[in-house]
C-alpha positions in Angstrom: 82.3 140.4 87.8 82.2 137.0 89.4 85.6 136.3 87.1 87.7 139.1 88.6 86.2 138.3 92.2 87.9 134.7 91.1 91.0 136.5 89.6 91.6 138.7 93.0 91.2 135.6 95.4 93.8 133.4 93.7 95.9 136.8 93.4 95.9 136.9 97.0 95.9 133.7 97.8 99.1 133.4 96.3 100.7 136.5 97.0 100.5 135.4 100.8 101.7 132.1 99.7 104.4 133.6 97.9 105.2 136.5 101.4 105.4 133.3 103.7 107.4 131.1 101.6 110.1 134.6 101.4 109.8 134.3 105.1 110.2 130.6 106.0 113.6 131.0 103.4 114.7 133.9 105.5 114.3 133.1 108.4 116.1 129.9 107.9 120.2 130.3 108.8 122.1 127.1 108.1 125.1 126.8 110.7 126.6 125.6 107.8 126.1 124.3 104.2 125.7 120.8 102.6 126.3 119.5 99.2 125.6 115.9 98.2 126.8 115.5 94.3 125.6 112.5 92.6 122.5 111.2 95.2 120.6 111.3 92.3 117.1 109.4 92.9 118.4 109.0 96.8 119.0 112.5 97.7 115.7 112.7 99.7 116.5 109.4 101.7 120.2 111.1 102.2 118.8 114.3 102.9 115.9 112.0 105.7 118.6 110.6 107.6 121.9 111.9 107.7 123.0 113.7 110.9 125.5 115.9 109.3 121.7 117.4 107.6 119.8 116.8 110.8 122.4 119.2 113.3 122.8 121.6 110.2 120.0 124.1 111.5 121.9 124.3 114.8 123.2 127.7 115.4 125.7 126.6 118.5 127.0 123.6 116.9 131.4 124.3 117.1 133.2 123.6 114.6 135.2 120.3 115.9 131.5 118.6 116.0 131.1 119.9 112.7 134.3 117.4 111.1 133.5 115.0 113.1 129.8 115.0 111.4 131.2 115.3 108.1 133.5 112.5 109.0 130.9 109.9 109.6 128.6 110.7 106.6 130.4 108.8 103.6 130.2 105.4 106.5 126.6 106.6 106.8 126.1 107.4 102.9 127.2 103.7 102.4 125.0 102.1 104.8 122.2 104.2 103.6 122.9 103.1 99.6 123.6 99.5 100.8 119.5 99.5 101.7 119.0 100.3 98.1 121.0 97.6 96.6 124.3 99.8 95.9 127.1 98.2 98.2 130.3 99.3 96.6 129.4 103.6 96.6 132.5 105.4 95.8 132.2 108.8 98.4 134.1 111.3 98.7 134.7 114.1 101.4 135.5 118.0 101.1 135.2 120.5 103.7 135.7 124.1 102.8 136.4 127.0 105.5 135.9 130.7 103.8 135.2 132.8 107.6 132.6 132.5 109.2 130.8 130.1 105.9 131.5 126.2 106.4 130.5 124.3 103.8 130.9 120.2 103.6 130.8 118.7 99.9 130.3 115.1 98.8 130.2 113.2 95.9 128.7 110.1 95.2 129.5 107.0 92.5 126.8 104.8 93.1 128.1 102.0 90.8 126.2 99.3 89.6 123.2 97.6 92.0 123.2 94.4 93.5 120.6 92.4 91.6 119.0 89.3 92.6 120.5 85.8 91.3 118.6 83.3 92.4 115.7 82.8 95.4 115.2 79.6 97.3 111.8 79.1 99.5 111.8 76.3 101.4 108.3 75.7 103.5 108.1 73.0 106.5 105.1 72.1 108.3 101.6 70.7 108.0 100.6 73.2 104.5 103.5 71.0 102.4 101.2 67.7 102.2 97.7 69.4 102.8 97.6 72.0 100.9 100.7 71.9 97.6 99.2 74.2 95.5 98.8 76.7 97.7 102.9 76.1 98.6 103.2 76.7 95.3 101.0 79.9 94.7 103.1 81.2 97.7 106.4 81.3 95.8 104.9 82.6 92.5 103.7 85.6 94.5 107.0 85.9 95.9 107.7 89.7 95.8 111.5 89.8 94.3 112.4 88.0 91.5 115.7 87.0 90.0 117.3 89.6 88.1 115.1 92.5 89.9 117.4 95.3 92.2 118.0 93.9 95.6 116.7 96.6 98.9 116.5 96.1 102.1 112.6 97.3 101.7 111.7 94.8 99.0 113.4 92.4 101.6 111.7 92.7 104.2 108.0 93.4 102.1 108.1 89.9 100.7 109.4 87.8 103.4 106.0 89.6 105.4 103.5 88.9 102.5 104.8 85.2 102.5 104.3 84.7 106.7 101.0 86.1 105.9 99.7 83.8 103.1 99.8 81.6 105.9 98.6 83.5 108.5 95.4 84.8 107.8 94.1 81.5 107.2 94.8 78.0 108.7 97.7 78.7 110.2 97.9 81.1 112.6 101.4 79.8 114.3 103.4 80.0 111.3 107.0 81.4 111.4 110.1 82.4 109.4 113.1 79.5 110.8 115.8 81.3 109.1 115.9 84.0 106.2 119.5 85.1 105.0 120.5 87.8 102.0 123.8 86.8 101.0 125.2 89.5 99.6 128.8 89.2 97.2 129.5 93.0 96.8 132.0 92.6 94.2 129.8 90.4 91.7 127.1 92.3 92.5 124.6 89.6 93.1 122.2 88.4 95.8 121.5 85.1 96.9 118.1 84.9 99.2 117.1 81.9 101.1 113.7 81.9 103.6 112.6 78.3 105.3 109.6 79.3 106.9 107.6 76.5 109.2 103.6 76.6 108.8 103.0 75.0 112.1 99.3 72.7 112.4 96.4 73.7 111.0 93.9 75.5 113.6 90.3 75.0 113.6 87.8 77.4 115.9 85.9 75.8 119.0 83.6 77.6 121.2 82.9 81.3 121.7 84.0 82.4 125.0 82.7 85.9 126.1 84.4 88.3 128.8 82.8 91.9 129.9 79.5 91.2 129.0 77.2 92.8 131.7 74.0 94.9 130.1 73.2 93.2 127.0 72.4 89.2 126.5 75.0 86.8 124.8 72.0 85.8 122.4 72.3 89.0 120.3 76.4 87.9 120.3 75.6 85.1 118.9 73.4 86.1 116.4 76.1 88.0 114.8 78.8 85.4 115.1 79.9 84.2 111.5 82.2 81.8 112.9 81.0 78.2 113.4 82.6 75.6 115.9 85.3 72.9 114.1 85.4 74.9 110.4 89.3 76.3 109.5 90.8 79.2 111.3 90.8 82.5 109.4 91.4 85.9 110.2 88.7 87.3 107.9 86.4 85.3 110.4 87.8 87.2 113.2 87.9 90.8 111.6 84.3 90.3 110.4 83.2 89.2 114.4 84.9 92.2 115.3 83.1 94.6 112.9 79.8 93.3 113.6 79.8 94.0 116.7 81.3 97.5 117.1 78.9 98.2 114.1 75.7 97.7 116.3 76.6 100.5 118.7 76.3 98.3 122.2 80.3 98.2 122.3 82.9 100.6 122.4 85.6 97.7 121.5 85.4 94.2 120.4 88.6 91.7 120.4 88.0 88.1 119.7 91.4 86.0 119.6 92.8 82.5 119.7 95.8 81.2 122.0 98.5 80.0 119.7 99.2 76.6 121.1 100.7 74.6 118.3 100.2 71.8 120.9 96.4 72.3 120.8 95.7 73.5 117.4 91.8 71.8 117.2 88.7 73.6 118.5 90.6 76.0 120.0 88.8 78.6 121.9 87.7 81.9 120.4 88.4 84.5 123.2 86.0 87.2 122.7 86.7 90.9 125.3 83.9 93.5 125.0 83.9 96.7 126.6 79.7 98.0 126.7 78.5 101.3 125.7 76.1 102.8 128.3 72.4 101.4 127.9 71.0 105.0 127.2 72.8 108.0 125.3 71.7 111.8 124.6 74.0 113.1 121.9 73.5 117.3 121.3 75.3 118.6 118.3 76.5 121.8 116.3 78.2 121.9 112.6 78.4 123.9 109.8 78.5 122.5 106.7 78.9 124.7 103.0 75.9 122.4 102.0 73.6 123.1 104.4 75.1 125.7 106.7 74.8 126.2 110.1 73.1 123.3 112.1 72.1 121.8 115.2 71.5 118.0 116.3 70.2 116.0 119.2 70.2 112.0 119.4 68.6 109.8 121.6 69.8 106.2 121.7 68.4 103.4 124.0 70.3 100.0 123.2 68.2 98.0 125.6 64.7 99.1 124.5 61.8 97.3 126.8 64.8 94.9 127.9 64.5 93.1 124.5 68.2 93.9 123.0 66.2 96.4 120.9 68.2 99.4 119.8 65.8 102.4 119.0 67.5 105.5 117.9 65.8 109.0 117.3 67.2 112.3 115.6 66.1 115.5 115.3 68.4 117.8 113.1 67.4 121.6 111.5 69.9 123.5 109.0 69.5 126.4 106.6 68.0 123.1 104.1 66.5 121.0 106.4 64.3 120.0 109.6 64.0 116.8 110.2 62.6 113.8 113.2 63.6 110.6 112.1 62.9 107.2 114.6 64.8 104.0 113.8 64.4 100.5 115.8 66.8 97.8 115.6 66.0 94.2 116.1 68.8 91.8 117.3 70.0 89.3 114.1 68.1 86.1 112.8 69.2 83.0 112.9 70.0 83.4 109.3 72.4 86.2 110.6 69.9 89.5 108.8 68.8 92.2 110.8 65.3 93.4 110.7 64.6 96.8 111.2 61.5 99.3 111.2 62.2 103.2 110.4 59.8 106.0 109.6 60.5 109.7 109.4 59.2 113.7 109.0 61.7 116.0 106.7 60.8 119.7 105.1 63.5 120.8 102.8 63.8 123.9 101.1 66.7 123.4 98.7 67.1 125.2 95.2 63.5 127.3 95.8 61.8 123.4 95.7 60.1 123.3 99.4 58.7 119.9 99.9 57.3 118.0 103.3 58.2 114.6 103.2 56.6 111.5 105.2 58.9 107.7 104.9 57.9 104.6 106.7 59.5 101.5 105.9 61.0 97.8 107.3 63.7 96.4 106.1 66.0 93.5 106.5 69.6 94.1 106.4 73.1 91.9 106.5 75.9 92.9 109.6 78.5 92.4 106.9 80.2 95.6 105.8 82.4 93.4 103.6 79.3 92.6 101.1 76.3 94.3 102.5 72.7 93.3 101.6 69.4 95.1 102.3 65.8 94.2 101.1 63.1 95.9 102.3 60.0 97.7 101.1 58.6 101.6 102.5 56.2 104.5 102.0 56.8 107.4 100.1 54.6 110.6 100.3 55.3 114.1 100.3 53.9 117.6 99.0 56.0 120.1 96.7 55.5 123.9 96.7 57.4 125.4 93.7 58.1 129.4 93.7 55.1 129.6 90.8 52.6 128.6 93.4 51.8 125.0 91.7 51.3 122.1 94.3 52.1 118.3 93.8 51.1 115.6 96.3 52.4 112.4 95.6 53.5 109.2 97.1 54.6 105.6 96.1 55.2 102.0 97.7 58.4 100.4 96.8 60.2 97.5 97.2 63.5 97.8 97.2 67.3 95.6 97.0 70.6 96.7 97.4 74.2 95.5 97.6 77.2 97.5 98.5 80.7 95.7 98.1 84.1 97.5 99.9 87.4 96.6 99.4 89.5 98.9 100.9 92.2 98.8 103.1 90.4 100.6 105.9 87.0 101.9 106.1 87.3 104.7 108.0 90.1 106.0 106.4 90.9 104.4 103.1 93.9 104.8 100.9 93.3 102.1 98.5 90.7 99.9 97.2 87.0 100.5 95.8 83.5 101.0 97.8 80.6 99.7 94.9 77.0 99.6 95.5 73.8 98.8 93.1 70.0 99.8 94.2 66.6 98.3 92.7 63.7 99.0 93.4 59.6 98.8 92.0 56.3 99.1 92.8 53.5 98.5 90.7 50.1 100.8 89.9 47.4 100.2 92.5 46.3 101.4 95.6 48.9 103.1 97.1 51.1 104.2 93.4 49.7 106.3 90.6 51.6 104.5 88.1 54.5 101.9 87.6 57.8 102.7 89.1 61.2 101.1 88.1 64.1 102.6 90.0 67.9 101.7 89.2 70.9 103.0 90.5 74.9 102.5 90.7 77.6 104.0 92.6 81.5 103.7 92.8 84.5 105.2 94.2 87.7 103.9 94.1 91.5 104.6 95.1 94.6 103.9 94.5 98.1 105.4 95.4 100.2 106.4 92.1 103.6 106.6 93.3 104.9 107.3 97.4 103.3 110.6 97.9 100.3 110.6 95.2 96.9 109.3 95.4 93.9 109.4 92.8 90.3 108.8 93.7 87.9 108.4 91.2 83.9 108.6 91.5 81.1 108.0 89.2 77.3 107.4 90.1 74.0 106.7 87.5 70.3 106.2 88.1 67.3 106.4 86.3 63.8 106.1 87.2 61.4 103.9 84.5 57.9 104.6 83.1 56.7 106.8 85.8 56.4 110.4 84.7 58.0 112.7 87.1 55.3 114.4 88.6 53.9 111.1 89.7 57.4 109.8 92.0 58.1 111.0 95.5 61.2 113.2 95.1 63.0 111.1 97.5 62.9 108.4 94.3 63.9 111.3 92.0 68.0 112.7 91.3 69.7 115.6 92.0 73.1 116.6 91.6 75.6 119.2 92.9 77.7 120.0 96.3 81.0 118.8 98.2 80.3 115.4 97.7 79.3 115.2 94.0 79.9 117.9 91.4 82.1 120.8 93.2 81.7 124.2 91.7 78.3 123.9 92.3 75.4 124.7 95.4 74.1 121.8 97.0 71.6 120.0 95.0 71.2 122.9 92.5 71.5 120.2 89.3 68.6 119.0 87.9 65.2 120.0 86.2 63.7 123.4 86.4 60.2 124.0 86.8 58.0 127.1 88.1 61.5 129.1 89.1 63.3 125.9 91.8 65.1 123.0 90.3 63.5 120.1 91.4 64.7 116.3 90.7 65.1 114.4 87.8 64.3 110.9 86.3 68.1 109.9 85.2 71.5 111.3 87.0 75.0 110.5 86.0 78.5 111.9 87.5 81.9 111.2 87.4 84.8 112.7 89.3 88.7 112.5 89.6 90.9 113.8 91.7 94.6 113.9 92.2 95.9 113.8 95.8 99.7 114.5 96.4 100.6 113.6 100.4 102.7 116.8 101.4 102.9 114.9 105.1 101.2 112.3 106.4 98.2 113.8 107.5 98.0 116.9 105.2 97.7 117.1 101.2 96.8 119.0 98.1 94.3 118.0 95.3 93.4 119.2 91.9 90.0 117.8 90.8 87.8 117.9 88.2 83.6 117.0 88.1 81.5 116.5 85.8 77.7 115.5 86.1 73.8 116.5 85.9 70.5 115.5 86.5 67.2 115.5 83.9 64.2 114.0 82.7 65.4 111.7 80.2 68.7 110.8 78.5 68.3 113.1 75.5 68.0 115.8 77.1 70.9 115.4 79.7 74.3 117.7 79.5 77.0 117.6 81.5 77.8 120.3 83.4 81.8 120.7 84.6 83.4 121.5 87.7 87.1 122.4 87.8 89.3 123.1 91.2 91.8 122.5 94.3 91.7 121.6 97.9 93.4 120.5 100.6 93.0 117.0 102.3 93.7 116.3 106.2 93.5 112.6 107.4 91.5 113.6 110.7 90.8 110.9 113.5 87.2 111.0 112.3 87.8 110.4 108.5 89.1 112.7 105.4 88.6 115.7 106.1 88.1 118.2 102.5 88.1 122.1 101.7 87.8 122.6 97.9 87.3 125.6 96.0 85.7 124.7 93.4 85.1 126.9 89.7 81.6 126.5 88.0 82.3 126.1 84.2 78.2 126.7 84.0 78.0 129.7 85.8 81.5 131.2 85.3 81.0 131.3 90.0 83.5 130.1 92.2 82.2 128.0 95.0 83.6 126.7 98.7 82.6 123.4 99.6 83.8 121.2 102.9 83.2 118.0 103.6 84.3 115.2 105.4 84.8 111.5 104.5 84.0 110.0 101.1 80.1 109.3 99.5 80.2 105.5 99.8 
């Protein structure tokens, strides 16, 4: 039954695919028609940016501005093929008349490209004597080689990766002098020369702060990674910035340095805040195929008792969850970690498991979101009801260790790079913990762009929980699997060990996901995607369970936004999950 539910659905699904493509195509009349011959590999940068294609959906165009359109485009096809390498196109013109039908035809000859013969880099400035090696590493990493296809692209992509070798760290002033493509059309060859002038070496001075009104310039300094006197670098500056936004007491954070190759020592570090308000109320409503319908309220104070305190409380109830968790935030150490104090109330009824959870813990944590570190130890206790009517109480005290490491190009919305992170934690048998408790787990995603328009992003997580027997670890410290962020196909956290009718968690977890993203725009794509993972008690008696489907991706304001459906291999069901953002 569920199969043919699954048959009729993609039946109609594209049937009305199929209706409004039949529509978009008729209701499309060309004022006239255009054939390039010959574009080959460049028929969609033609098709981009030639006006003869851009007017040819104009109903009122006449039919003098017609030939003169089709009398510019072979000047225009040139140009266009010269960015590519191919200088000496042979195009050719038709223009046809049959009525009221106009039709403009071109053929192209491409030729041969224009390939690269030789490359000369020629640095000036204060990096030749201080720092040779690095001149050198510069022009290995030189983007186009001798021999390779010349583009205007490739061009202009290496001449801005060697500026910023320079850039990002010591020398901030650097400049191109002169950078020439000499191009010999005939012999088909390139000759490329760049001088480019590193300017002095900056070093950082003193932090000066503008806009800071509520909230004390100690806390500022806390978080500051950048020392007076030590070597400029733009990591430095990216990291100041991060820290701070990251704490919540600013809306915007811009530290900067003047550019004065005059005055390159101890040179300033400009720092403009803009302040959130001391006090917030946040009320919220969302839905999410996880949890379904729900509703939020937040209160923040960032000045708690006038100490630079941030104390942060939520209370959040779903179709899974309710929920009051309290959070306070210490300003940074010396040693630039961030203590912290949290303790929460959670009853979840997820999978027919209903459990009432208690957490308190303290923690210290690093501002970095480069390399982030958190050690801390907390409380575990909580008290499961399973359908059969059996009862568990249990609880734990763990110490705990984690490291996350991103590298990707932005963290908000990423299109390339990896997000890593390892957890350890124990507790030994004593007081508080029945037995010994060993907890390990990993987690990894990480993207990367195939060709212009395609993206893959690939997922895999593992944990395991040592010598403790199930029935004596907090399910907070136990796995389950299944939902929009882990293995699609599936209800949320519906993977893992059953017991007296619910499915309840597991000692050891493992998934692993990939998905194919092909960018249709911009903002809007379509992926296929396939999951595979579980949860259980122990290794041997683990099994996979697969997850097979397609979605479509919209790069909102507020991070990825994802609608899959998703087919259960397992239970033969189709299932609708939405999420947004990636697990990292």
């Amino acid at each position: 039954m569920c199969r043919q539910l699954l048959r009729q659905l993609l039946y109609r699904l594209l049937r009305a695919l199929g209706v409004l493509l039949w529509l978009a195509a008729a209701g499309t009349a060309h004022a006239y028609t255009v054939e390039i011959q010959g574009a080959g590999q460049f028929s969609k940068l033609l098709d981009l940016h030639l006006d003869i294609r851009r007017h040819q959906d104009d109903p009122d165009i006449s039919d003098e501005e017609w030939r003169r359109l089709a009398g510019i485009t072979p000047q225009q096809i040139r140009e266009l093929l010269a960015t590519e390498g191919y200088f000496s196109p042979v195009v050719t013109a038709e223009l046809l008349t049959e009525g009221d039908q106009r039709l403009a035809r071109f053929r192209i000859e491409p030729g041969a490209p224009t390939t690269i013969e030789t490359v000369d880099i020629r640095f000036h400035g204060a990096v030749v004597d201080a720092y040779p090696q690095r001149v050198e590493r510069l022009r290995r990493q030189w983007g186009l080689k001798p021999g390779e296809r010349f583009t205007q692209s490739a061009w202009s992509d290496a001449k801005n990766a060697l500026l910023k070798g320079l850039l990002v760290r010591d020398y901030p002033a650097a400049a191109i002098r002169t950078s020439e493509a000499r191009i010999e059309p005939e012999q088909r060859r390139a000759t490329l020369v760049v001088e480019i002038d590193s300017g002095p070496a900056f070093t950082f001075g003193e932090l000066q702060i503008e806009g800071l009104q509520r909230y004390s310039r100690a806390m500022i300094d806390g978080l500051n990674p950048i020392q007076p006197g030590e070597r400029y670098s733009q990591e430095k500056l990216n990291e100041l910035q991060s820290r701070l936004t990251d704490t919540g007491y600013f809306s915007s954070a811009f530290p900067s340095i003047d550019l004065d190759p005059a005055h390159p020592q101890h040179v300033p570090v400009k720092l403009n805040v803009a302040e959130n308000q001391r006090k917030h109320l946040g009320l919220g409503l969302g839905f999410s195929t996880d949890t379904g319908a729900g509703v939020q309220v937040k209160w923040l104070d960032r000045n708690f008792l006038q100490r630079d305190w941030r104390l942060q409380t939520q209370l959040e109830l779903n179709r899974e969850t309710s929920l009051l968790d309290g959070a306070l935030y210490l300003p940074a150490r010396r040693n630039g970690w961030i203590p912290n104090f949290n303790a929460r109330f959670e009853r979840s009824t997820t999978a027919g498991e209903i459990i009432d959870k208690i957490r308190a813990g303290a923690r210290m944590s690093t501002p970095s979101r480069i390399d982030e570190r958190s050690a801390g130890i907390a409380f575990f206790a909580d008290n499961q009801k399973l359908p059969d009517g059996s009862v568990n109480n249990r609880q734990a005290l763990i110490a705990a260790y984690s490291y996350t490491r991103r590298r990707v190009d932005n963290l908000l919305t990423p299109r390339r790079g990896y997000v890593a992170s390892l957890e350890f934690g124990a507790g030994p048998k004593g007081v508080v913990n029945e037995a010994n408790i060993v907890r390990m787990a990993g987690r990894a995603t990480w993207l990367a762009p195939l060709q212009r328009n395609w993206q893959s992003v690939l997922r895999g997580q593992i944990g395991q929980v040592l010598i403790a027997d199930r029935t004596r670890v907090p399910g907070d410290l136990l796995f389950r699997t299944g939902g929009a962020q882990s293995v699609r196909g599936y209800g949320f956290e519906t993977l893992g060990v059953q017991q007296g009718g619910a499915v309840v968690g597991g000692r050891v977890v493992a998934v692993a996901s990939a998905e194919l993203v092909y960018r249709i725009t911009p903002q809007w794509g379509a992926a296929v995607f396939h999951d595979a993972g579980n949860a259980a008690d122990s290794w041997r008696n683990f099994k996979f369970v697969h997850g097979s489907g397609i979605g479509a991706r919209w790069r909102s304001p507020i991070g990825p936004v994802n609608l899959d459906l998703a087919y259960g291999h397992a239970t033969s069901e189709p299932h609708l999950h939405f999420s947004v953002g990636y697990v990292f």
